[in-house]
PAKEZA-130348 format. One record per residue: y, z negated, x of N, C-alpha, C, CB in turn; residue in one letter. Coordinates in steps of 0.2 Angstrom, whole numbers, padded with zeros to 4 digits, always signed. Each point is the difference from the previous one (the first is absolute). Glycine has a CB too. Layout:
BEGIN
YZXYZXYZXYZXA;...
# end
This chain:
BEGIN
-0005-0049+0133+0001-0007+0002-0002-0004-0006+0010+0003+0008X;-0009-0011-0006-0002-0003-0006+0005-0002-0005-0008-0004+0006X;+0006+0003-0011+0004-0002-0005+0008-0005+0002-0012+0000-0008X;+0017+0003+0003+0004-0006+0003+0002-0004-0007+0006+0007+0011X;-0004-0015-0010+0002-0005-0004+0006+0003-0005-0005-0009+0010X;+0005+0008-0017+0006+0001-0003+0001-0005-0006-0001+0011+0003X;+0007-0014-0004+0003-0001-0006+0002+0004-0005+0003-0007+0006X;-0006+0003-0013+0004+0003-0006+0005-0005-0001-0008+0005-0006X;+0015-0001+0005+0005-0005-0002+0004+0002-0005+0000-0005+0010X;+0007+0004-0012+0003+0004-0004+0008-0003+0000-0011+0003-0006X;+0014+0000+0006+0008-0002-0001+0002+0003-0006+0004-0001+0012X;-0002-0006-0016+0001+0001-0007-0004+0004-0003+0012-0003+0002X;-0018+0006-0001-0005+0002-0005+0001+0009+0002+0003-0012-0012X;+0000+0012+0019-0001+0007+0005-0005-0001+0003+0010+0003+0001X;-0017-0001-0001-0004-0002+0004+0001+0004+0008-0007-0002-0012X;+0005-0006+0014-0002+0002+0010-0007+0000+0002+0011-0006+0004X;-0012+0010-0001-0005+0000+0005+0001-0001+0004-0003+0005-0003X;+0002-0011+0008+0002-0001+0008-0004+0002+0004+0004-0007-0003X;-0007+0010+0007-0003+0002+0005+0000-0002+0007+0000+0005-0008X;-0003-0007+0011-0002+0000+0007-0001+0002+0004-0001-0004-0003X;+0005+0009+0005-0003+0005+0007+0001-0002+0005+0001+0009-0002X;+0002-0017+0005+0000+0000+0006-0007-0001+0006+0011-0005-0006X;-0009+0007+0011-0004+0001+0006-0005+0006-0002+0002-0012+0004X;+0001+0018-0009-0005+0005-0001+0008+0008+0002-0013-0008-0012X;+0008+0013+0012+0004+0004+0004+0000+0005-0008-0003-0002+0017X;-0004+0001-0022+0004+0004-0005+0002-0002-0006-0005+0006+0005X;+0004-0003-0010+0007+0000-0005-0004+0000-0008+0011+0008+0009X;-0008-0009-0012-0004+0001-0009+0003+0005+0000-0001-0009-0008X;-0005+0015+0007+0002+0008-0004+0001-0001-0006-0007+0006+0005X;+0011+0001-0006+0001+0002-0007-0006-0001-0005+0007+0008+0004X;-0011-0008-0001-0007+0000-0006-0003-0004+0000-0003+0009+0000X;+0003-0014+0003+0000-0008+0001+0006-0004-0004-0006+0002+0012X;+0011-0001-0012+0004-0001-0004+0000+0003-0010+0005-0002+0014X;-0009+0008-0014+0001+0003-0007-0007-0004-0004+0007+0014+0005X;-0014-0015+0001-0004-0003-0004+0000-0010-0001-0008+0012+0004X;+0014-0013+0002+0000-0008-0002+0004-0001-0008+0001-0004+0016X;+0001+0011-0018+0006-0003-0005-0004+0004-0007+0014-0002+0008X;-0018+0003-0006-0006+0003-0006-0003-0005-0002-0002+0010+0003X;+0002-0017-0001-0006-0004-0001+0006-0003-0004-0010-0001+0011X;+0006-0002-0017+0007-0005-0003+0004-0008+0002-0006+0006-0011X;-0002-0008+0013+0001-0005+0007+0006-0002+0003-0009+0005+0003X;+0008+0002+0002+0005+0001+0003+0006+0004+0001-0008-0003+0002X;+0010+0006-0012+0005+0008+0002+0006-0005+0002-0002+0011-0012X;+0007-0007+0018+0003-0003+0001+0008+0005-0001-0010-0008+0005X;+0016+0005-0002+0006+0005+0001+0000+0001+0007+0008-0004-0011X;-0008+0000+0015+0000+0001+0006-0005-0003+0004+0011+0002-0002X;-0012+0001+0009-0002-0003+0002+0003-0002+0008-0008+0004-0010X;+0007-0012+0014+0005+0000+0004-0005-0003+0005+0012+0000-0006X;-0012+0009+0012-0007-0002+0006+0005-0004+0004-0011+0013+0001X;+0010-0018+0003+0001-0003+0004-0001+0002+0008-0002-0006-0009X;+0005+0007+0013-0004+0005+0006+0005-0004+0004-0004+0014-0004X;+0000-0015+0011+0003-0002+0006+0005+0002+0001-0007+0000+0004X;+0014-0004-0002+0006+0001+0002+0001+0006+0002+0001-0010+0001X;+0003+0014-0001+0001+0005+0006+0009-0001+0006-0008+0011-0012X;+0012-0013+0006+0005-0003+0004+0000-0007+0002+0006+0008-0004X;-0004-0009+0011+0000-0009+0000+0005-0003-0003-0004+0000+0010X;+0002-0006-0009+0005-0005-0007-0001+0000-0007+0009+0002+0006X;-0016+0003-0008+0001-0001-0007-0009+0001-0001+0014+0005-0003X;-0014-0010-0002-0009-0005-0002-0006+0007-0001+0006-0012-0010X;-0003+0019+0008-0005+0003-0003+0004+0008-0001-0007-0012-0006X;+0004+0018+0006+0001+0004-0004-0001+0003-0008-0002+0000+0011X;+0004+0000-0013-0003+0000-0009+0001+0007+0000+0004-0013-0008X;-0011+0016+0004+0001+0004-0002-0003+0001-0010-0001+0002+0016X;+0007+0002-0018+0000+0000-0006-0003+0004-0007+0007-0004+0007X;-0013+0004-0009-0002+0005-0004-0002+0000-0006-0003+0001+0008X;+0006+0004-0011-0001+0000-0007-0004+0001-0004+0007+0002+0002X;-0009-0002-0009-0007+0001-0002-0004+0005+0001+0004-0005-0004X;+0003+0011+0003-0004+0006+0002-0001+0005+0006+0004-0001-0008X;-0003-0007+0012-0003+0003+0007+0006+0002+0003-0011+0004-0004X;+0017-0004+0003+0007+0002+0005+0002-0006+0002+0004+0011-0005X;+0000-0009+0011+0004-0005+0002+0006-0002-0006-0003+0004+0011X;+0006-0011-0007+0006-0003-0004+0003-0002+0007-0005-0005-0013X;+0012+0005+0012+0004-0002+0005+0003-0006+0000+0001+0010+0002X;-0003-0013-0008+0004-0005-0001-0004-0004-0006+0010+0005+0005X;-0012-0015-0006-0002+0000-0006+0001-0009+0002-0009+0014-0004X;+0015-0015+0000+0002-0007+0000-0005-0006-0002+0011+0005-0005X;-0016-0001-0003-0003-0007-0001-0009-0001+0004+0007+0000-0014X;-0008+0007+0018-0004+0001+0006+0001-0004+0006+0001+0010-0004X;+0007-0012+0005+0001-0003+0006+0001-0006-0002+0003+0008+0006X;-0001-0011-0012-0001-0009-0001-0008-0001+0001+0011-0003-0011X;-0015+0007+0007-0005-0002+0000-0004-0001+0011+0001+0006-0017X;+0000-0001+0020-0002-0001+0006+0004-0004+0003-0005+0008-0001X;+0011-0011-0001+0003-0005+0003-0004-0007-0003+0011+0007+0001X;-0012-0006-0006-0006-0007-0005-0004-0001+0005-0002+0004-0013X;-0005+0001+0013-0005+0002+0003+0000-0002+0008+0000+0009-0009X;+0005-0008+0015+0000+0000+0006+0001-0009+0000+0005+0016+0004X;+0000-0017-0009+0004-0008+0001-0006-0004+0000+0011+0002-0007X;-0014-0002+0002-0006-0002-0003-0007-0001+0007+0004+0007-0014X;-0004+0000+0017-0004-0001+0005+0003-0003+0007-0005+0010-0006X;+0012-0010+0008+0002-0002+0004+0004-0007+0001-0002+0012+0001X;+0003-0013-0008+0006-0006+0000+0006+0002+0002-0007-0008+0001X;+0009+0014+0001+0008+0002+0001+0002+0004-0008+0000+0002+0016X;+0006-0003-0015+0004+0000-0005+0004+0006-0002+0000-0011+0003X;+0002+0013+0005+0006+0006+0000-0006+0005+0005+0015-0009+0001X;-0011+0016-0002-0005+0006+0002+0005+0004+0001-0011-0001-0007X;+0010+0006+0011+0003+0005+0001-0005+0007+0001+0008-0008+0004X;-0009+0014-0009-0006+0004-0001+0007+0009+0002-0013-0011-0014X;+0007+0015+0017+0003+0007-0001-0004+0003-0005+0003+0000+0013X;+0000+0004-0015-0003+0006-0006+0004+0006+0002-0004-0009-0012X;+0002+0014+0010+0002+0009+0001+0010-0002-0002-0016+0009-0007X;+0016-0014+0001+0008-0001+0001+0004-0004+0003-0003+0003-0007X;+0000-0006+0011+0003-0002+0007-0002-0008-0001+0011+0010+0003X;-0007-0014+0000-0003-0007+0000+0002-0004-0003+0000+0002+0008X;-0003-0006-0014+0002-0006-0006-0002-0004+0004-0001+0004-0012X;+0004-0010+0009-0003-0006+0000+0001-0004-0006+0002+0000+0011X;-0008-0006-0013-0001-0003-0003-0001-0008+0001-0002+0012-0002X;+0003-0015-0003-0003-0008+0001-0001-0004-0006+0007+0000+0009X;-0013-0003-0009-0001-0006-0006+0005-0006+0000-0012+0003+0001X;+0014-0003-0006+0004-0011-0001-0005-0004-0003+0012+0002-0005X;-0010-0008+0005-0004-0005+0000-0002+0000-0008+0004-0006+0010X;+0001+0010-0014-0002-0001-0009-0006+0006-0001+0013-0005-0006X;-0015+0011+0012-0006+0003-0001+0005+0007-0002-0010-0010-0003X;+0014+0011+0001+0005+0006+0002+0000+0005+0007+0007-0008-0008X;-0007+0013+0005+0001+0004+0009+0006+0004-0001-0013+0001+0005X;+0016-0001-0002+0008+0004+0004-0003+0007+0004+0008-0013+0002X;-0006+0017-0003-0003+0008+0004+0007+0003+0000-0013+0003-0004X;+0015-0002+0011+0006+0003+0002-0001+0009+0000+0003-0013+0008X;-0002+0016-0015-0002+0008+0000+0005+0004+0004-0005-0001-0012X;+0009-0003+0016+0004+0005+0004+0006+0003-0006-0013+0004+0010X;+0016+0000-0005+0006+0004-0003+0000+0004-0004+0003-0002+0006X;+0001+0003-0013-0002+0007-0003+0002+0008+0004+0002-0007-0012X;-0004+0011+0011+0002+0006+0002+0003+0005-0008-0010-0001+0014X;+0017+0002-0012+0003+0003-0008+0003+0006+0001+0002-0010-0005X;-0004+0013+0012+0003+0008+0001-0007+0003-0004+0010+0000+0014X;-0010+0007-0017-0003+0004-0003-0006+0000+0005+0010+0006-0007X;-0008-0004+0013-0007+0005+0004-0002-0007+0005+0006+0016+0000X;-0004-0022-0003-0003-0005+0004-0004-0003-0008+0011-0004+0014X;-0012+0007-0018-0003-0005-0006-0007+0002+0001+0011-0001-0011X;-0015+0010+0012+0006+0006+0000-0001+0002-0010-0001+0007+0017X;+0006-0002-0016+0001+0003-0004-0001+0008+0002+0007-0011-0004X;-0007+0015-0002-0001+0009+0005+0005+0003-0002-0013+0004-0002X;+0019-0008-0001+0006+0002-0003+0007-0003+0004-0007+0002-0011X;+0013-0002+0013+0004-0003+0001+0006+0000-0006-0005+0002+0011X;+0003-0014-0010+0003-0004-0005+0005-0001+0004-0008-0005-0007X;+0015+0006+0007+0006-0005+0001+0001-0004-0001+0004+0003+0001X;-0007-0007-0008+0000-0006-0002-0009-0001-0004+0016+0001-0001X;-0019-0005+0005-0005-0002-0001-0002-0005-0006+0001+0004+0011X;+0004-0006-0015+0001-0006-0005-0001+0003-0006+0007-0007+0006X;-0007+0013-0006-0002+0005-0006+0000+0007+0002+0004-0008-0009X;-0012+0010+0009-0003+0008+0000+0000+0002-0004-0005+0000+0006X;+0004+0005-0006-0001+0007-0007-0007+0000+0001+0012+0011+0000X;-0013-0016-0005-0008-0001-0002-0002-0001-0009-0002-0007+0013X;-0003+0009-0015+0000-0003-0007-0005+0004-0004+0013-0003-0001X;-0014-0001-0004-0006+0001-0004+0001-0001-0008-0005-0003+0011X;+0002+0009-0013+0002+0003-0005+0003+0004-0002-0001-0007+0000X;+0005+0010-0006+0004+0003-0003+0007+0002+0005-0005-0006-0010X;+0007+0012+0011+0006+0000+0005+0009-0003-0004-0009+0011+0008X;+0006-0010-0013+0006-0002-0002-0001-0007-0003+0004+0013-0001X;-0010-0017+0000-0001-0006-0002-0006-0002+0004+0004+0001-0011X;-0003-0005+0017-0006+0000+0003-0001-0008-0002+0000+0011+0012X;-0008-0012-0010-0001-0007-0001+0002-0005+0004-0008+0004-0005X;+0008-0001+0013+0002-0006+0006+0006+0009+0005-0018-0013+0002X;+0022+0009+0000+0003+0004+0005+0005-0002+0007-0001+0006-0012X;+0002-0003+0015+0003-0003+0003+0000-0007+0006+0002+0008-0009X;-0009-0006+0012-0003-0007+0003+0004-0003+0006-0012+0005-0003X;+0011-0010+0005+0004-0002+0006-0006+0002+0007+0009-0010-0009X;-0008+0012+0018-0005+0001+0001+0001-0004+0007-0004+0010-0007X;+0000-0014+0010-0002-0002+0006-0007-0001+0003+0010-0003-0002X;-0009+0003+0011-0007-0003+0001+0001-0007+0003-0005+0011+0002X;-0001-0013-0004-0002-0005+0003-0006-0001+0006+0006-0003-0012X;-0005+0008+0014-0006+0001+0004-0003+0006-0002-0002-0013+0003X;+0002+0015-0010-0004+0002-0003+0003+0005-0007-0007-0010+0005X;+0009+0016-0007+0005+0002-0007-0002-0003-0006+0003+0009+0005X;+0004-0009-0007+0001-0007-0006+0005+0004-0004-0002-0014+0007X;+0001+0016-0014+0004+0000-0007+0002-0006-0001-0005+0008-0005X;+0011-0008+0001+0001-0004-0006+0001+0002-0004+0002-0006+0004X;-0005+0005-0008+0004+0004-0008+0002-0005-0004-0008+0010-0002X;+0016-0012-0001+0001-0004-0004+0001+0000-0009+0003-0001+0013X;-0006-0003-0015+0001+0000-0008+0002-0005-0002-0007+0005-0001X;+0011-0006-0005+0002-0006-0003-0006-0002-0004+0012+0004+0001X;-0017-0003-0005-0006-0001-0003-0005-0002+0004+0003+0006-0007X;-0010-0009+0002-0003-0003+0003-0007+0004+0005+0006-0007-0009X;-0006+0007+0016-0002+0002+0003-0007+0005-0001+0007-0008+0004X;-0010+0003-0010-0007+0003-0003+0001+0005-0004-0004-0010+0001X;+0009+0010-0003+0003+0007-0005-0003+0005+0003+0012-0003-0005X;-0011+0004+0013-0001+0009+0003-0008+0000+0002+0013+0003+0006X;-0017+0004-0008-0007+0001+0003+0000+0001+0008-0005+0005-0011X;+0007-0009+0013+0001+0000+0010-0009+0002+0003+0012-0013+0000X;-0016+0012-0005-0006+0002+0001+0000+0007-0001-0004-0011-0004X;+0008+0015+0000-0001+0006-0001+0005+0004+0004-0004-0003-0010X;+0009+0001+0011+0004+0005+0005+0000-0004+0007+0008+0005-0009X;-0009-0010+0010-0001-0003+0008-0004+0005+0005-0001-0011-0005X;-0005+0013+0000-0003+0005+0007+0003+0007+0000-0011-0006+0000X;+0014+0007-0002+0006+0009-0002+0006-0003+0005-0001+0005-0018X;+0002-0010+0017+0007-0002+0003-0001-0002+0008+0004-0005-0013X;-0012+0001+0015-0001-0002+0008+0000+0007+0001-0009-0012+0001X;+0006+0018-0002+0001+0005+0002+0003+0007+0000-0006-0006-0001X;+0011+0003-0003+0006+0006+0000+0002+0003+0007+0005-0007-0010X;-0003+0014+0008+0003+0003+0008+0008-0003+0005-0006+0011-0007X;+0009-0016+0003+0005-0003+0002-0002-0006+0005+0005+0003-0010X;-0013-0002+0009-0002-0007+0006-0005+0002+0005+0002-0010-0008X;+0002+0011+0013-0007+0004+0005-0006-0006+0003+0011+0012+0007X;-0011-0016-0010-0003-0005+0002-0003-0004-0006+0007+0000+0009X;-0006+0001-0014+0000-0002-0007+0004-0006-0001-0011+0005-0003X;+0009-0010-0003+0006-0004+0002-0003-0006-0007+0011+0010+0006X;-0008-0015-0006-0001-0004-0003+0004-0003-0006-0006+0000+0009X;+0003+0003-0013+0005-0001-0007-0001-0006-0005-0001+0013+0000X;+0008-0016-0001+0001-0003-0004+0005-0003-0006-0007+0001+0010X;+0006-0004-0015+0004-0001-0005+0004-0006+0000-0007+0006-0004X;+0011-0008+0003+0006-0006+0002+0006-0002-0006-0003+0005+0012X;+0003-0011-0015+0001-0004-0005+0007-0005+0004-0015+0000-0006X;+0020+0001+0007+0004-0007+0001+0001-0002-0004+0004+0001+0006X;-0006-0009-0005+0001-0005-0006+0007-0003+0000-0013-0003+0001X;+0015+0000+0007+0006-0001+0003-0002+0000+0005+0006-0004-0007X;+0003+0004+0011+0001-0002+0006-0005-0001+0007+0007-0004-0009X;-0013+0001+0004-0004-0006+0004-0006+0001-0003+0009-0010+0002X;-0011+0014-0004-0008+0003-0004+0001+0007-0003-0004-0013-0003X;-0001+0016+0008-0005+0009-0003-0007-0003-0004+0003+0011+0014X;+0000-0005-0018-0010+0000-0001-0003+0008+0002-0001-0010-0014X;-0005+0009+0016-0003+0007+0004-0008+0000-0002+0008-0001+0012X;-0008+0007-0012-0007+0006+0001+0001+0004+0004-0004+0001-0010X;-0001+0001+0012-0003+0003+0007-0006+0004+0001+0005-0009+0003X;-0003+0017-0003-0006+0004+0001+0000+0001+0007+0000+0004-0010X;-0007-0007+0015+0004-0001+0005-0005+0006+0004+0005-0013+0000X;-0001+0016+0007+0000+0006+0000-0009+0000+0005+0016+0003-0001X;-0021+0000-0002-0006+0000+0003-0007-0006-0001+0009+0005+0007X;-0006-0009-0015-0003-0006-0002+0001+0000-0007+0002-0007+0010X;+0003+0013-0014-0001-0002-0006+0008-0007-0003-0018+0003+0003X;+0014-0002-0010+0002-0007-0002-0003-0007+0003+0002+0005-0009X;+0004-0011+0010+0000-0005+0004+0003-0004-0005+0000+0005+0012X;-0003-0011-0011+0002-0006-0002+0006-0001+0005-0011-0004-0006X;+0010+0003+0009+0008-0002+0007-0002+0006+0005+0002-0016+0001X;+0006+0018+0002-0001+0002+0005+0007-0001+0003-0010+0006-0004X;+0010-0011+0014+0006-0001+0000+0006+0003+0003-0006-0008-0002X;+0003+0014+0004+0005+0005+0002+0005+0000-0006-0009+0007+0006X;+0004-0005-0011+0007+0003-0006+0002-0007-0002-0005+0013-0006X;+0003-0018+0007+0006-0005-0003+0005+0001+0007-0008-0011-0008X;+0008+0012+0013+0005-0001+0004+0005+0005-0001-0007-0004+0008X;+0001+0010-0008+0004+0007-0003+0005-0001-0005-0010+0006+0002X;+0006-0010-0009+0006+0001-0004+0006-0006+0001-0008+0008-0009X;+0007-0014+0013+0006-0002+0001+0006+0002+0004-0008-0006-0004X;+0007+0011+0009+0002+0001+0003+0006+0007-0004-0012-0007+0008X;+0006+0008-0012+0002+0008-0005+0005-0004-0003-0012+0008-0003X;+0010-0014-0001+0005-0004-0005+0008+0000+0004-0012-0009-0006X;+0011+0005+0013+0005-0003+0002+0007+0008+0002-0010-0013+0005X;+0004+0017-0003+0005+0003+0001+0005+0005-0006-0006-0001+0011X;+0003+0000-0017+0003+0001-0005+0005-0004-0004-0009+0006+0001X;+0007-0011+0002+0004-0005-0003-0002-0003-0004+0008+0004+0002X;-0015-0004-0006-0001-0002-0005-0006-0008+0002+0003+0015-0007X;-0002-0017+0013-0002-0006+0001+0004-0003+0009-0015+0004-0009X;+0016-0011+0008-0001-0001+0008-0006+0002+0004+0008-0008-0003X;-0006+0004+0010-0004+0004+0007-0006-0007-0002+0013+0007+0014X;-0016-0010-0020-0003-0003+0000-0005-0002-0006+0009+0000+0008X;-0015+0002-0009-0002-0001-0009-0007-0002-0002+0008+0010-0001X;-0009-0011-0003-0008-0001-0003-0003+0006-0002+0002-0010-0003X;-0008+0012+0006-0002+0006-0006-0006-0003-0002+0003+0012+0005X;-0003-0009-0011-0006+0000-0003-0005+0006+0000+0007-0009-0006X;-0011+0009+0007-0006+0003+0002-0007-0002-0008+0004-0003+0018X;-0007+0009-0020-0002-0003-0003-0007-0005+0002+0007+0010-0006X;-0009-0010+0011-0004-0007+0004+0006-0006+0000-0008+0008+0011X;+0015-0007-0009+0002-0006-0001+0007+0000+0005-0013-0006-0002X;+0015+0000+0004+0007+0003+0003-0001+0001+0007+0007-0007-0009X;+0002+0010+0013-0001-0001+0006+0008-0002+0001-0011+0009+0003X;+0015-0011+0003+0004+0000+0001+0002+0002+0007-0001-0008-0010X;+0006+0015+0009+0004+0004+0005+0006-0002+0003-0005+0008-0006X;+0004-0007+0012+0008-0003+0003+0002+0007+0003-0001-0015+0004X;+0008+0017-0003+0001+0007+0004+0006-0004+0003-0006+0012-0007X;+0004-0016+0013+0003-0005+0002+0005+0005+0004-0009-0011+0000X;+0016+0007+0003+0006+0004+0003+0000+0005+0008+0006-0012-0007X;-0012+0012+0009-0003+0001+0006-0004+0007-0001-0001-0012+0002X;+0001+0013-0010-0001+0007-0003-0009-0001+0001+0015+0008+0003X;-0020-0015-0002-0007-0002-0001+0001+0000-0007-0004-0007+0009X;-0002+0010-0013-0004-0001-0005-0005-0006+0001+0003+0012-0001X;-0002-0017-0001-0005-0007-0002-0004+0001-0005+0007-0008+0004X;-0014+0007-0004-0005+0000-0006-0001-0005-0002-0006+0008+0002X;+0004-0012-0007-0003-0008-0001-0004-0001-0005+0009-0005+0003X;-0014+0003+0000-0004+0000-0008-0008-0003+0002+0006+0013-0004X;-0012-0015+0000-0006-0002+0002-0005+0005+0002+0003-0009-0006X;-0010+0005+0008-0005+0007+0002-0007-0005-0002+0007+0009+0012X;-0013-0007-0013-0005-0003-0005-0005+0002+0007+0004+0001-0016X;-0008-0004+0015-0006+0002+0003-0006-0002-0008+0003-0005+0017X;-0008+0010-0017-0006+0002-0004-0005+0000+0004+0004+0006-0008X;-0007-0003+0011-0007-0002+0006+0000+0004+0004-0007-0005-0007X;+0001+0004+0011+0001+0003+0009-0008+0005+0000+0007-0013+0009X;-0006+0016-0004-0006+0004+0000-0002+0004+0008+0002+0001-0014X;-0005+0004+0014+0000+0004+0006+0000+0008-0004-0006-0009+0010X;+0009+0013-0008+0000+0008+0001-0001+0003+0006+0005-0001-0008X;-0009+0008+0003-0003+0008+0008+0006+0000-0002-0012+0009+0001X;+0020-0007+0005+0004+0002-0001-0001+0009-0001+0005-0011+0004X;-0011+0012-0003+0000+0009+0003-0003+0003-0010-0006-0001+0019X;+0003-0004-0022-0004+0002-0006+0004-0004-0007-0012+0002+0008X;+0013-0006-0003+0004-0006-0010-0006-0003-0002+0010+0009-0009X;-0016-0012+0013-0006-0003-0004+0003-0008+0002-0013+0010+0001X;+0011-0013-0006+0004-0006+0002-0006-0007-0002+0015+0007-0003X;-0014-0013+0004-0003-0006+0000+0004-0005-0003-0007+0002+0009X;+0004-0006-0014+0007-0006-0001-0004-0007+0004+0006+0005-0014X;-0003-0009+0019-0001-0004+0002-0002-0005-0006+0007+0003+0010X;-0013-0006-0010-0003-0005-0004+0001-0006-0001-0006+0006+0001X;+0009-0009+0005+0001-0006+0002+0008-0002-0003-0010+0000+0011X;+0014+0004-0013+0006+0000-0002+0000+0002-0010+0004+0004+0016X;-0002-0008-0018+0000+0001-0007+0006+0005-0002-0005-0012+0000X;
# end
């Protein structure tokens, strides 16, 4: 088939790839996705194919893909940006999209912010999942390092569509090589899915600071699962309210885990330029007429 139309974008400095599969029946491969993020162009964290609706009542299917070519079941600064993207093309505001983790919705305001409703956490063990049973999910027998001096221990765990750590420290996040145990840790045998690890700073109340090895992408400048993740992680530990700022090293976001037990995302999404892609090969074009 022929090429399909794609955005570069990014949320808070997580690159997106927006894609356009509507009115086609197939899909970006794995290997179309492993050579669009070899290019430096174009490396991205996710990529989010757009595919004809499958349920009624909602604008699109999205389908979510990581660099390395696997799926994602969930990816917050993925969907501001196709909420950007669709707004931009249609002048509606509000969206309702399906992905493998069931149905979000999203919407732009008028100051250029977007709101993405990540749905509810799931905090029983074998709904995160986990391969072990936790009765209390707010700290697992995890850790790294020394057994009797480890450097991180005891992570907090949920999903958010997707499995999420939290490992908490009182220092500064940059202290730990999350580069170096992130990929030991996405794949540990405690996560039959792997999982997405990260490091977590309460400043107070009302602000985390976060890193994020995210599971199937590596290091990320943002990623908004795990800010949901760890507010969600914070609140139920007590060490923030149901409401906060993270800081991301791209920049901030601001989480609501409003009384309805929604996870709200808020944050911006950038457009960089358009183009077309083989979804079957990853050869790609950059639209010339778009700076």
């Amino acid at each position: 088939m022929t090429s399909a139309p794609f955005l570069k974008m990014n949320g808070l400095g997580n690159e997106i790839i927006v894609a356009d599969m509507r009115g086609r029946k197939d899909r970006v491969t794995p290997a179309a996705a492993i050579a669009i993020n070899a290019d430096p162009a174009t490396k991205f964290d996710q990529i989010m194919a757009v595919h004809d609706p499958r349920t009624p009542g909602t604008a699109s299917y999205i389908e979510i893909i990581n660099s390395d070519g696997s799926l994602a079941q969930a990816c917050g600064n993925g969907m501001r940006c196709v909420v950007q993207a669709l707004s931009a093309e249609t002048g509606q505001k509000s969206f309702v999209f399906e992905t493998i983790a069931g149905i979000l919705t999203g919407e732009e305001h008028a100051d250029g912010s977007i709101t993405v409703d990540m749905g509810k956490p799931r905090l029983g063990w074998d709904e995160i999942p986990l391969a072990e049973e936790f009765f209390d999910t707010t700290g697992i027998e995890l850790q790294i390092g020394p057994i009797d001096a480890p450097v991180l221990h005891t992570p907090s765990a949920v999903s958010m569509g997707n499995p999420h750590v939290t490992f908490w420290v009182e220092n500064d996040v940059w202290d730990y090589a999350l580069d170096r145990f992130g990929p030991l840790l996405e794949n540990h045998p405690l996560f039959p899915e792997r999982c997405n690890i990260s490091i977590a700073q309460v400043v107070s109340p009302e602000h985390i600071i976060l890193r994020t090895w995210e599971r199937g992408a590596g290091l990320t400048r943002a990623c908004g699962t795990a800010a949901c993740a760890a507010l969600v992680n914070a609140a139920r530990t007590k060490r923030t309210g149901r409401k906060a700022t993270l800081t991301l090293p791209g920049g901030d976001l601001i989480v609501d885990w409003r009384d309805d037990d929604h996870v709200m995302l808020t944050g911006p999404a950038e457009f960089e330029f358009s183009g077309d892609v083989d979804p079957q090969t990853g050869a790609w074009t950059r639209d010339k007429a778009v700076a």
